[in-house]
N, C-alpha and C positions, 0 to 999 in steps of 0.2 A: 404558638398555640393554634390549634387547627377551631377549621367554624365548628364543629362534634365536641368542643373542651378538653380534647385529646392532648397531651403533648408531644409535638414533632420529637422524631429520632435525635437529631443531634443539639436540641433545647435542653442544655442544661443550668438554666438561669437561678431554679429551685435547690440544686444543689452546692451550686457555688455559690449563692449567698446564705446555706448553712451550714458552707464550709469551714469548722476549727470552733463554731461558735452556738453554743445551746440558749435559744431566746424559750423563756417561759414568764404568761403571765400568772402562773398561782405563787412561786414564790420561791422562796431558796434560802440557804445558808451564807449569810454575810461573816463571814467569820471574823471573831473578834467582837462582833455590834450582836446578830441577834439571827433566829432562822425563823423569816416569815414565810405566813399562810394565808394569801388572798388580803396581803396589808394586816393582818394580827401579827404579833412578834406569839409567836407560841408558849416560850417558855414565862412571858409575862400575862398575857391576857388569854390560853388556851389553857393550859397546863394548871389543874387545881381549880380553873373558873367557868369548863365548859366538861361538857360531860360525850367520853369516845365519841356515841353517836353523833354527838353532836358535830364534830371533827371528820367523822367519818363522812357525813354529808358533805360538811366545807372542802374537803379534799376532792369528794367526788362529783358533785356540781355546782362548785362556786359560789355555795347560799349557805348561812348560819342560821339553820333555824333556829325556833324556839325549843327550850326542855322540854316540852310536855310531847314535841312531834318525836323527838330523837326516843323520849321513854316509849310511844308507841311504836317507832319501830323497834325499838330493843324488842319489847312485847313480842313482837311479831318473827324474830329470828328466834326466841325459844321455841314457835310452832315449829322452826325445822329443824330441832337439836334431838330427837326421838335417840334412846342409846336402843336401837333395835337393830342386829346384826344381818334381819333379813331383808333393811331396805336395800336397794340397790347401791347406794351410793355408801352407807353405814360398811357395807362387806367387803368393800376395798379396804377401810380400814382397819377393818378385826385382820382380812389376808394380809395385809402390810405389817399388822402386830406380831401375828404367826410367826411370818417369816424374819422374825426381826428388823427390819423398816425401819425408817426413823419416822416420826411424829410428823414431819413436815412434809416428809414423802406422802405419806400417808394421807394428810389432809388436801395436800394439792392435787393428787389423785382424785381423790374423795367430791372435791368439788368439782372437778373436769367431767366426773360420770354424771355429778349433778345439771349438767349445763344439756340438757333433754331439749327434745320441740315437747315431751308428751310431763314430764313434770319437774319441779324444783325451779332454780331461776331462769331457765333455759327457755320457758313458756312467759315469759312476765312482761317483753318487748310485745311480745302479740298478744297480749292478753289486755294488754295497756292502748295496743294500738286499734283494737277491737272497741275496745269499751268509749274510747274517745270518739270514733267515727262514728259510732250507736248514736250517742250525745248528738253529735250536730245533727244527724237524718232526725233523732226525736224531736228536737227543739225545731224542726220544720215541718215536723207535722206526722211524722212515723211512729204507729202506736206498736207498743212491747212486741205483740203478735207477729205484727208485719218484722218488723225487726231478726224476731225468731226464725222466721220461717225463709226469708231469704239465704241469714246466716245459713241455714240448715240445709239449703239450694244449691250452697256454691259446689265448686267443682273439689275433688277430693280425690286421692290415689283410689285406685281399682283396688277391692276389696274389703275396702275401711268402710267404718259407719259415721253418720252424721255425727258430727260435734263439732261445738264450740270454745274456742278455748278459755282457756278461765270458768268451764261448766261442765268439768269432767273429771275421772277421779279412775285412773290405772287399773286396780283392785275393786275400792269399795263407793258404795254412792250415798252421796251427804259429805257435810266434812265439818266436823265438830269443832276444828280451829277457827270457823266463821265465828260462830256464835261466841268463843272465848275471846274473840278481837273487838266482836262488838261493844263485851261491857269494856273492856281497856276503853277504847274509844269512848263510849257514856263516863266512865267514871273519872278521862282526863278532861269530860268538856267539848269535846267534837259535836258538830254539829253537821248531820248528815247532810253531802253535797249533790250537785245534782248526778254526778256519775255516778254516785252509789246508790243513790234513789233510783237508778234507772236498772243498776245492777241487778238488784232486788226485785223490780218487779220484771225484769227478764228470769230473774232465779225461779220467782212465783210461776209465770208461763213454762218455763224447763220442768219443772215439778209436776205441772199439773197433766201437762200433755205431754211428756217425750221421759219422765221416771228421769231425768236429771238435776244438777244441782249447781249451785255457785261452788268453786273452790275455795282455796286460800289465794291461790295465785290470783284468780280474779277477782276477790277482793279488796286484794290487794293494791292491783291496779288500780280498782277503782277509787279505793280510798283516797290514795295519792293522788289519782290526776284529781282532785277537787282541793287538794294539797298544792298544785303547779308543778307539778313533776311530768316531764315528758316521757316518754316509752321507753327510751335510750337512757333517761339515768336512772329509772328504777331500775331495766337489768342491772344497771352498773353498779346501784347499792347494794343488791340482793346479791350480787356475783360470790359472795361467802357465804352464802347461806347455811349450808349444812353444814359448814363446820364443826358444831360445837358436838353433834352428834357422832358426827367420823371420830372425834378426838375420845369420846365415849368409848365408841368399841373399839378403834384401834387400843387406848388404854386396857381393856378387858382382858384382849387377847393378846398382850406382852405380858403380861402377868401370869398369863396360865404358859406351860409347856409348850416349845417351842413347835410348830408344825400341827397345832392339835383342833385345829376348826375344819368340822365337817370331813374328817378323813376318809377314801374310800379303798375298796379291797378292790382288786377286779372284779371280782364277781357281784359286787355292786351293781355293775358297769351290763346292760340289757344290750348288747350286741345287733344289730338289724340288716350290716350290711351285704355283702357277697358270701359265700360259702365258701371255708379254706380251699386254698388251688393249689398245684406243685409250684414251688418258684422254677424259675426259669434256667437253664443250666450255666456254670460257673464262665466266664468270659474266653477263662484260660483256655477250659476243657471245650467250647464251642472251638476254640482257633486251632486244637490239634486233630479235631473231626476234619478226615478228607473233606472235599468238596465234591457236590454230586456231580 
């Protein structure tokens, strides 16, 4: 290993010792005895006695929460189940139904176009990793404002406008799945953390000065990291998100006539480029032209 953490060209130490042999610590199928998860035997203490989400967590970061966290995120994947065929990610699936697709194609599609820097879980690592570093500058002394306006400083591609991620919205501005997550949250018992307190009162300053808003994505984040969730495995729980919605309209549009979302004529079709030109003559007929 070089001083950089590099590995030298002919160090292959890494691979010959996972050479023929698969080490994992969550768990596996002993066949015969039992197929554990993170030390659970699944089909005795998983299976009937915890609830997907719940599972879904223990799978994807090594923690069994409580029901009441797993029913809030449930909560919180039907805000991206929308059966609307003209979200982005929704219209892979209706064109995958079209064309007859299978359901799996379709969703795995579905969530790939979901995986965005601008929305769906694609934003939820930065949105998560924003809202955490807010937190420690706040708790040293950084009020909302200063906060905002740095955020709103940094450096940004040539053309774009100031934003924040987790405080912005493709289309429209507000985002009404906030508010529907907050009563879930009030009526399982949550009690607002310091990330989300801080969320809010940067949504309050986004609002009042710059006509933006908290998302869901940043909500999100925020919720969880006062949950102990790092940036890295909320993408990783949220990585299905839209599914339920894709599986929506893909369904829609396998049941109607094959071929039949959004068909266009030519003449549809607004033309803007060059003006027709002769094509150029046949290859044959250039090679029996004498040469000048």
């Amino acid at each position: 290993m070089s001083s950089n953490g590099s590995r030298a060209a002919d160090d292959t130490r890494l691979w010959d010792e996972a050479r023929g042999v698969i080490r994992s610590r969550k768990g596996g199928w002993v066949i015969g005895e039992a197929v554990y998860n993170h030390g659970y035997s699944m089909m005795e203490e998983l299976v009937g006695q915890r609830s997907f989400f719940q599972v879904l967590v223990l799978n994807t970061v090594g923690r069994l929460p409580e029901r009441r966290l797993a029913e809030w995120l449930e909560a919180s994947f039907i805000c991206l189940s929308w059966p609307d065929a003209r979200i982005w990610c929704n219209q892979i699936g209706t064109l995958t139904g079209a064309l007859r697709g299978s359901p799996v194609a379709a969703v795995a599609a579905g969530c790939l176009a979901a995986d965005s820097r601008m929305y769906g879980p694609g934003v939820l690592e930065a949105a998560g990793r924003f809202i955490q570093q807010a937190q420690q500058r706040a708790a040293a002394g950084e009020s909302a404002e200063q906060l905002v306006a740095t955020a709103l400083a940094a450096p940004r591609p040539p053309g774009t406008r100031p934003v924040i991620v987790g405080y912005a919205r493709p289309i429209a501005r507000g985002d009404e799945r906030v508010e529907a997550m907050e009563r879930v949250g009030q009526a399982l018992g949550f009690e607002r953390g310091p990330h989300l307190d801080l969320a809010l009162r940067l949504d309050t300053v986004l609002a009042r000065d710059h006509a933006e808003g908290i998302n869901l994505a940043g909500y999100v984040a925020a919720f969880l990291a006062d949950q102990g969730f790092q940036p890295t495995e909320i993408y990783r729980l949220y990585s299905a998100w839209v599914m339920s919605g894709v599986q929506a309209c893909y369904a829609e549009a396998r049941e109607r006539p094959a071929e039949g979302f959004l068909p266009l004529r030519c003449t549809d079709i607004h033309y803007q480029g060059p003006a027709p030109r002769p094509l150029p003559p046949r290859a044959e007929e250039a090679a029996d032209r004498p040469a000048p």
